[in-house]
VMD Tcl script that builds the backbone (N, CA, C; Angstrom):
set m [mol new atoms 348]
animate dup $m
set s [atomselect $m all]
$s set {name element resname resid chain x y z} {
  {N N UNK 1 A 101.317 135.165 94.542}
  {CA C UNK 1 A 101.965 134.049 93.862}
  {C C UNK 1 A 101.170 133.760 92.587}
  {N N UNK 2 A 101.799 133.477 91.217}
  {CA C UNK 2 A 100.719 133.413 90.066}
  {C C UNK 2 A 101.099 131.513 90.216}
  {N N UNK 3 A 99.860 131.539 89.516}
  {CA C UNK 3 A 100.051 130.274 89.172}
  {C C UNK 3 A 101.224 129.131 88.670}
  {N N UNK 4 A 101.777 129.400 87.889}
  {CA C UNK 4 A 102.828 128.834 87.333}
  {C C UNK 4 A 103.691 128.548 88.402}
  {N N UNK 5 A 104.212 129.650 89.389}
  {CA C UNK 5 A 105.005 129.517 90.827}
  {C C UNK 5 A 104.281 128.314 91.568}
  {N N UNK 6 A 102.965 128.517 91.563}
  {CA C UNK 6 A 102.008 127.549 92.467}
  {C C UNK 6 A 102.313 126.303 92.509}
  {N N UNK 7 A 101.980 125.958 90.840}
  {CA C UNK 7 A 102.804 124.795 90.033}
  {C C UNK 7 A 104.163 124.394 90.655}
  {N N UNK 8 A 105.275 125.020 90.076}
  {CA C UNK 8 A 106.535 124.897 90.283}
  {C C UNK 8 A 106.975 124.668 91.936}
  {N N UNK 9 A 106.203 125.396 93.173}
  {CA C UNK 9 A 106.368 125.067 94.278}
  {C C UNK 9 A 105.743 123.334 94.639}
  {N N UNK 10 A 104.861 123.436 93.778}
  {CA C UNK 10 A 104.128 121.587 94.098}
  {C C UNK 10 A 105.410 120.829 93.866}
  {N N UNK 11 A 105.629 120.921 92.892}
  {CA C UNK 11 A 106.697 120.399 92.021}
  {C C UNK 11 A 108.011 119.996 92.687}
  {N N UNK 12 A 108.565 121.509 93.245}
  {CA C UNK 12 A 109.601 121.409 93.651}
  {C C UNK 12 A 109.207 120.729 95.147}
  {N N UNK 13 A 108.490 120.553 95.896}
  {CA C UNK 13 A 107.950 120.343 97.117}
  {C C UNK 13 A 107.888 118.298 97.224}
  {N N UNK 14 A 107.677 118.379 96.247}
  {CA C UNK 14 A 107.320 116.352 95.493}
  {C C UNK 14 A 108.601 116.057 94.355}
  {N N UNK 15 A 109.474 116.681 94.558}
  {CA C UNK 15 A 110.627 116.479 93.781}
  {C C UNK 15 A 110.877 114.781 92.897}
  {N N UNK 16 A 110.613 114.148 94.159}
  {CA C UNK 16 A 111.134 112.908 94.205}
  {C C UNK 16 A 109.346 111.849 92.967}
  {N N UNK 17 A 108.322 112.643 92.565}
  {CA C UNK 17 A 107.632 111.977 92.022}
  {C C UNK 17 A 107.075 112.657 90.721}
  {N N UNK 18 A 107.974 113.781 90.645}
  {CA C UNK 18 A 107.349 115.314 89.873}
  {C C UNK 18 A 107.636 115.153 88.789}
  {N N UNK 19 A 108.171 113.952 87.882}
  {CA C UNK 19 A 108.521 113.281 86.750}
  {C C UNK 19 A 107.116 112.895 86.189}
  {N N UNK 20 A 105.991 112.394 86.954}
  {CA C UNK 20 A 104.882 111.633 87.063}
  {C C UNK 20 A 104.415 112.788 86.316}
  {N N UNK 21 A 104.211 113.648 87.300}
  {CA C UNK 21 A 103.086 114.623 87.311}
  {C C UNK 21 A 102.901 115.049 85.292}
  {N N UNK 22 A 101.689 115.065 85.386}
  {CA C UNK 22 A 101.033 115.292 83.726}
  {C C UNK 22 A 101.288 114.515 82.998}
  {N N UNK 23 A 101.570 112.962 83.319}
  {CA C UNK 23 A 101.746 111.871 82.633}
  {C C UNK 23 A 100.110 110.867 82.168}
  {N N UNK 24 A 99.447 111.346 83.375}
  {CA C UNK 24 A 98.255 110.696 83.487}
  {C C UNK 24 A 98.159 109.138 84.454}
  {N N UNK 25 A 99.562 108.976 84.535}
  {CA C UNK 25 A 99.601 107.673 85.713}
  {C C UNK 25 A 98.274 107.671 86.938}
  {N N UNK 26 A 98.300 109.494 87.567}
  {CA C UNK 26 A 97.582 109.485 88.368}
  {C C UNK 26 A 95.834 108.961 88.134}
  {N N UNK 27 A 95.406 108.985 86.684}
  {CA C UNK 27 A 94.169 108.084 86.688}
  {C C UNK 27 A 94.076 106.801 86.642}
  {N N UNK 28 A 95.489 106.378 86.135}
  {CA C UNK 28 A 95.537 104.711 86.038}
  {C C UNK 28 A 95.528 104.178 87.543}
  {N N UNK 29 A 96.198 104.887 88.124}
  {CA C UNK 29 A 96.485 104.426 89.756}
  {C C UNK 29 A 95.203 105.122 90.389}
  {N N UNK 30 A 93.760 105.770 89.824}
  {CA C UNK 30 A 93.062 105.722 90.759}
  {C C UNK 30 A 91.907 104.609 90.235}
  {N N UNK 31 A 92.068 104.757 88.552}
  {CA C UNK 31 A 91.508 103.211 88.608}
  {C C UNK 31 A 92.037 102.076 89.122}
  {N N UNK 32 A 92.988 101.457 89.209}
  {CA C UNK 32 A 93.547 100.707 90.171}
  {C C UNK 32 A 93.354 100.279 91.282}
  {N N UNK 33 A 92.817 101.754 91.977}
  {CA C UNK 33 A 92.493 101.446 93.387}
  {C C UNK 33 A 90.654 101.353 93.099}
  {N N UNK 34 A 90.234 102.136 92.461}
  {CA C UNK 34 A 88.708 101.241 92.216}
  {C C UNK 34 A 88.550 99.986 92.208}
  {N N UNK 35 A 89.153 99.636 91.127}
  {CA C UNK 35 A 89.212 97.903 90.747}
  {C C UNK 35 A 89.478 96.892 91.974}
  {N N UNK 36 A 90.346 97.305 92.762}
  {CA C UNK 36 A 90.963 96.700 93.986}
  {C C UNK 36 A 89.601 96.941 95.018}
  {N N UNK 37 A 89.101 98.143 95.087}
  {CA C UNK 37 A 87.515 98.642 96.021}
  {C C UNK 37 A 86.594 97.444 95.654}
  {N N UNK 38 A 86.089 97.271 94.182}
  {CA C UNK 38 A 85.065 96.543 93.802}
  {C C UNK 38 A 85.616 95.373 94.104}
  {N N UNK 39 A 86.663 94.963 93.973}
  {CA C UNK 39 A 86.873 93.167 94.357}
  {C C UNK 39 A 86.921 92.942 95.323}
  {N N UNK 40 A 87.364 94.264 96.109}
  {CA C UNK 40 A 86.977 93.777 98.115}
  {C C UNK 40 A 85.362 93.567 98.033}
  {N N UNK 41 A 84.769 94.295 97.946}
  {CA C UNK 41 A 83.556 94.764 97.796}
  {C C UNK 41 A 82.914 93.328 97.569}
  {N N UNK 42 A 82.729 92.655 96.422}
  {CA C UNK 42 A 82.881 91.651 95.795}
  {C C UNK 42 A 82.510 90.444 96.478}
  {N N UNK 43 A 84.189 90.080 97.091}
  {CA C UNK 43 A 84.191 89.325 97.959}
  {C C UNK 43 A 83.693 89.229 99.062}
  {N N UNK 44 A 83.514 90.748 99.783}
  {CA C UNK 44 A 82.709 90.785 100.873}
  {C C UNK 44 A 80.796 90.141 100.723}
  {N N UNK 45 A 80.666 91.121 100.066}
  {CA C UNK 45 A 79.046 90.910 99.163}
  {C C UNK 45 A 78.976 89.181 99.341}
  {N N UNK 46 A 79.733 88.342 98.706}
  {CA C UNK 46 A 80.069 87.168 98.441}
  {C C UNK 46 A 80.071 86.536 99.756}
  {N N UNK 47 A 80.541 86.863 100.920}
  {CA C UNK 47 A 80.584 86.203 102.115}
  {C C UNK 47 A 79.896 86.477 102.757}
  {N N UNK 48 A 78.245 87.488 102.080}
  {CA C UNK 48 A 77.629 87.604 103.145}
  {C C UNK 48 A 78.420 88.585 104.079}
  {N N UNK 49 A 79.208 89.277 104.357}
  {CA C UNK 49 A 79.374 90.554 105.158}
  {C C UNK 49 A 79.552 91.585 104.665}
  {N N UNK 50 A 78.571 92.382 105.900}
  {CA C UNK 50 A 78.698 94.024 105.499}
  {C C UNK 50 A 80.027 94.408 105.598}
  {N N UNK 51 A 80.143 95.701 103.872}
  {CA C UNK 51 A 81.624 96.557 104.389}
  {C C UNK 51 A 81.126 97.856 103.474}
  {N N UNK 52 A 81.450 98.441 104.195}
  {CA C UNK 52 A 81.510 99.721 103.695}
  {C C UNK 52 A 82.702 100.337 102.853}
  {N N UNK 53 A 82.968 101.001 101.985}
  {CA C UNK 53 A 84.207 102.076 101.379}
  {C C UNK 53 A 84.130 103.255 102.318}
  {N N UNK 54 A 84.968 103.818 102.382}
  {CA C UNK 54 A 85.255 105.242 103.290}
  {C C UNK 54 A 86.756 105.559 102.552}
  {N N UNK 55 A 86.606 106.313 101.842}
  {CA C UNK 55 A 88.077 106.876 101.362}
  {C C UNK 55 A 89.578 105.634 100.688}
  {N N UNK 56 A 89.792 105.226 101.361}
  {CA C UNK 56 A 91.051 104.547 101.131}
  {C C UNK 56 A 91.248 103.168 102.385}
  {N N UNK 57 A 89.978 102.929 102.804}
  {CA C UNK 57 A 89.558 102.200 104.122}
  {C C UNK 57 A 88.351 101.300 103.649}
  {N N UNK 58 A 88.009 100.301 104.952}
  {CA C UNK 58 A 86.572 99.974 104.766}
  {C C UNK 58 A 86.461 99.930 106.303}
  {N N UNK 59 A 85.051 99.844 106.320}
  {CA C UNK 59 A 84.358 99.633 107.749}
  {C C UNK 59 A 83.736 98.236 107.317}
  {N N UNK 60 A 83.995 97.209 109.043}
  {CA C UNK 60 A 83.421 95.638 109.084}
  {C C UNK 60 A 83.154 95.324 110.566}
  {N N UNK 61 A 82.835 94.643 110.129}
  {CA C UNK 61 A 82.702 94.238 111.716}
  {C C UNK 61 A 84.192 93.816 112.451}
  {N N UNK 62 A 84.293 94.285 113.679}
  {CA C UNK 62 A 85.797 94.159 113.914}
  {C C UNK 62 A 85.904 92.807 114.037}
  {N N UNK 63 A 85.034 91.600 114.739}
  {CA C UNK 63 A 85.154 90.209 113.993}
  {C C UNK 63 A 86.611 89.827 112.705}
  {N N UNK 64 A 86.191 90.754 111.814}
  {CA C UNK 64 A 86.724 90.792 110.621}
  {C C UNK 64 A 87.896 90.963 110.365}
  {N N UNK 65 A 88.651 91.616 111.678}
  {CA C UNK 65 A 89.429 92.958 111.403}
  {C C UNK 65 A 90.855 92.134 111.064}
  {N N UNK 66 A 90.751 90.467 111.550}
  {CA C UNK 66 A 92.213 90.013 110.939}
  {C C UNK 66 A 92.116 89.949 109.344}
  {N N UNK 67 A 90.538 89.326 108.885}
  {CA C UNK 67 A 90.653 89.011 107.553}
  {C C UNK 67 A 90.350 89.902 106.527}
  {N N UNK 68 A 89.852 90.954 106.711}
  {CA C UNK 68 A 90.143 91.672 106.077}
  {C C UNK 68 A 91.113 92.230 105.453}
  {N N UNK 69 A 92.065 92.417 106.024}
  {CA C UNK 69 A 93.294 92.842 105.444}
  {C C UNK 69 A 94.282 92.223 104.501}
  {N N UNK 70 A 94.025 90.923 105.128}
  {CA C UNK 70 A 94.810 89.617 104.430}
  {C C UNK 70 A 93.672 89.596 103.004}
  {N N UNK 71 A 92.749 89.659 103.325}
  {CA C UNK 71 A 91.725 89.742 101.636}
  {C C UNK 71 A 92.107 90.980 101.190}
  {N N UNK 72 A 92.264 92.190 101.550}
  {CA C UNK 72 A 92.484 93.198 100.502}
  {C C UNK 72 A 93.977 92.722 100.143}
  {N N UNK 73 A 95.283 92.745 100.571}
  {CA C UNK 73 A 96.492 92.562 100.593}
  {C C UNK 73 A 96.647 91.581 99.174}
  {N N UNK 74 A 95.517 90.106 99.494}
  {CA C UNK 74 A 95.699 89.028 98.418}
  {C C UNK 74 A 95.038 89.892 96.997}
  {N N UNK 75 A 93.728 90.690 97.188}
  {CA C UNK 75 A 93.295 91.347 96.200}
  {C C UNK 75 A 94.237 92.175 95.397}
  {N N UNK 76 A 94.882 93.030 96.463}
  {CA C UNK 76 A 95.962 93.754 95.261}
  {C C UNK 76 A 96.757 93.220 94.293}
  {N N UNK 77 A 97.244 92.133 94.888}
  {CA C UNK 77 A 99.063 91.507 94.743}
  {C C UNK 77 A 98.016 91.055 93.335}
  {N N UNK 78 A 96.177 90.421 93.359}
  {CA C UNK 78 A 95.952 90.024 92.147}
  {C C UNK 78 A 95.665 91.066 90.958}
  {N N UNK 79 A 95.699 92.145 91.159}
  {CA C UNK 79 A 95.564 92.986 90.507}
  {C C UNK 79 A 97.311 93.712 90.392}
  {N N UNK 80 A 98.164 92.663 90.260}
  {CA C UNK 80 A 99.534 93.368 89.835}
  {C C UNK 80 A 100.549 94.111 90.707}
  {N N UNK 81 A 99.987 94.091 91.989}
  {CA C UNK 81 A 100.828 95.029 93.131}
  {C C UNK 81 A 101.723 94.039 93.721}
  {N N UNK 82 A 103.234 94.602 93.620}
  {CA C UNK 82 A 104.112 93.220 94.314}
  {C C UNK 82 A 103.878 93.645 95.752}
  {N N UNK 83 A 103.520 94.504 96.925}
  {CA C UNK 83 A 103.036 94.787 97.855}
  {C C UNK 83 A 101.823 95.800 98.173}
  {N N UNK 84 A 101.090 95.791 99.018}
  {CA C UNK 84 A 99.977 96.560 99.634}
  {C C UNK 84 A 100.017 96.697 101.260}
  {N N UNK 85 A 100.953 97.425 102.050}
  {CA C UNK 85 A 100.358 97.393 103.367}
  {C C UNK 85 A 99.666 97.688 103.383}
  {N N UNK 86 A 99.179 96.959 104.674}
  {CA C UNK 86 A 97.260 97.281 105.132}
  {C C UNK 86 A 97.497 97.112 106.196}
  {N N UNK 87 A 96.943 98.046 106.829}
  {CA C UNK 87 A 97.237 97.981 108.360}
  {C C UNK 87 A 95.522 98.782 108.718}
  {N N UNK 88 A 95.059 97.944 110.433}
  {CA C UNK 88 A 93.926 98.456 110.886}
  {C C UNK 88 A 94.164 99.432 111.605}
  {N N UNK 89 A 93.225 100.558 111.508}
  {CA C UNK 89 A 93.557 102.225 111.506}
  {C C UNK 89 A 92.409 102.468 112.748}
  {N N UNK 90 A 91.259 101.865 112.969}
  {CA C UNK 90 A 90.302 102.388 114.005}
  {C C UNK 90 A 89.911 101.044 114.295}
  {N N UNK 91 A 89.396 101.327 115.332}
  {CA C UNK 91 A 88.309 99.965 116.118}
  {C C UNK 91 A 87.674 100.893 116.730}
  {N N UNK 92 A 86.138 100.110 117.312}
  {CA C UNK 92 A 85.748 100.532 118.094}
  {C C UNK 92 A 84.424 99.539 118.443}
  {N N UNK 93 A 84.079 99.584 119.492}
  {CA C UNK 93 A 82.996 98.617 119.572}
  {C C UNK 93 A 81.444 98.828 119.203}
  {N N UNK 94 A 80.976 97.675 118.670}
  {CA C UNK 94 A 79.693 97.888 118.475}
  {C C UNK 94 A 79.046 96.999 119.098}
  {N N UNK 95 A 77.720 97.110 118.910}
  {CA C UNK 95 A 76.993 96.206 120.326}
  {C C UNK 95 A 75.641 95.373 119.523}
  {N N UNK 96 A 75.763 96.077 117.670}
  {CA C UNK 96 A 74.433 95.731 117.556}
  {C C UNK 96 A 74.956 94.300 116.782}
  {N N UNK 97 A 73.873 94.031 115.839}
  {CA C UNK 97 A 73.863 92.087 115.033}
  {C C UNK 97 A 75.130 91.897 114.848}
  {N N UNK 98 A 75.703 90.705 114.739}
  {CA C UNK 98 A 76.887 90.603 114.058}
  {C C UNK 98 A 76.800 89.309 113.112}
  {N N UNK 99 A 77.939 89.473 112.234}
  {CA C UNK 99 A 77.754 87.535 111.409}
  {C C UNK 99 A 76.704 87.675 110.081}
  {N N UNK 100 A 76.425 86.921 109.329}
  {CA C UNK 100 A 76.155 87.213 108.587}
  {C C UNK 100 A 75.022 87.855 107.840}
  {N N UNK 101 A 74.517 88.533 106.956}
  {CA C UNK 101 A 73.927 89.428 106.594}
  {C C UNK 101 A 72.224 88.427 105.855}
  {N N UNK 102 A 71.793 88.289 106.200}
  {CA C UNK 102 A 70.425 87.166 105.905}
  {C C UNK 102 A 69.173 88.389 105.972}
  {N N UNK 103 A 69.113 89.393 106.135}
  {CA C UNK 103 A 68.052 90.493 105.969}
  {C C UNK 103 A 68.310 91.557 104.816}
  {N N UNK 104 A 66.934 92.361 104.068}
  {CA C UNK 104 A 67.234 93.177 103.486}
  {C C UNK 104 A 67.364 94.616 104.409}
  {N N UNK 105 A 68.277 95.459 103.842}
  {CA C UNK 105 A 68.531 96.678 104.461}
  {C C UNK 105 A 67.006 97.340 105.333}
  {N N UNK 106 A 65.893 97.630 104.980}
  {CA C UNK 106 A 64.675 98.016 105.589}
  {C C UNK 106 A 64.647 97.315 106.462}
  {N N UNK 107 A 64.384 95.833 106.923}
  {CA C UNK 107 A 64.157 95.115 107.978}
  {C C UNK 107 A 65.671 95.128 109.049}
  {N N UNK 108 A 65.951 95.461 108.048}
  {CA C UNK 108 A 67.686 95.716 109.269}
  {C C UNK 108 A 67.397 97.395 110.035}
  {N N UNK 109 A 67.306 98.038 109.161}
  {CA C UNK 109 A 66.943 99.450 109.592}
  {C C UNK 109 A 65.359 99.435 110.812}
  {N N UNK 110 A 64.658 98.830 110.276}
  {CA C UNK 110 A 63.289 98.455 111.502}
  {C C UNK 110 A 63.768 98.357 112.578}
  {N N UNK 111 A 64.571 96.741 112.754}
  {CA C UNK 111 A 64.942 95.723 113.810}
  {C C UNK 111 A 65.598 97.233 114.798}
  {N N UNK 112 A 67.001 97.898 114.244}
  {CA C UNK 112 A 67.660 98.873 114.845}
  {C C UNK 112 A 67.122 100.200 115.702}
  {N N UNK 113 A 65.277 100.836 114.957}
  {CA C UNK 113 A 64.827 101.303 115.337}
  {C C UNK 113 A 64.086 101.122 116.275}
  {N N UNK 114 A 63.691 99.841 116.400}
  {CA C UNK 114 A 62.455 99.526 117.238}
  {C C UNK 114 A 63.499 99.388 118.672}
  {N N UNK 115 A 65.201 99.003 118.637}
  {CA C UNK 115 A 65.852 98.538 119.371}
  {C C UNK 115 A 66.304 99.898 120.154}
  {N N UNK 116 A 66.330 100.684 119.743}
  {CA C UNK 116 A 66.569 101.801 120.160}
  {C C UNK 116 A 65.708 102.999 120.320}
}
mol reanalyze $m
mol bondsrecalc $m
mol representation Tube
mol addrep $m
């Protein structure tokens, strides 16, 4: 298959968005979703709870797991999105601190080692 076919099979395969393609939308919409990362981020930082980024996700304490979503959801719509589902994708339990974050990372990392 040469390239150009390669192309043209993407193409024809995404029919329905293949107008887009080489427009450059696709960097505006991944800044977009940065901007939307850092203001979760943000706000989290801000409340004192840990969250992590992971792809298109965050990790929190499941505590969290109603408000989180409702904070990213309000974050988008402020950054111009007339919708964002968000839906929680994993749980699982954890057993160690929970609540808010009052240590620096080293003394958190100690406390965990010495605990285990």
């Amino acid at each position: 298959m040469t390239w150009p076919d390669f192309l043209k099979g993407i193409a024809d395969h995404h029919s329905g968005i293949a107008n887009y393609f080489y427009t450059g939308i696709g960097k505006n919409l991944q800044r977009l979703e940065a901007n939307i990362t850092e203001a979760v981020l943000l706000k989290m930082t801000g409340m004192q709870q840990p969250c992590l980024p992971l792809h298109d996700s965050f990790i929190t304490y499941e505590t969290l797991g109603e408000e989180l979503p409702l904070l990213m959801e309000q974050i988008a719509r402020d950054h111009g999105l007339k919708s964002a589902p968000v839906k929680e994708a994993y749980t699982s339990k954890y057993d160690g601190p929970t609540g808010f974050v009052s240590m620096d990372i080293e003394t958190a990392l100690d406390e965990l080692r010495e605990r285990d």
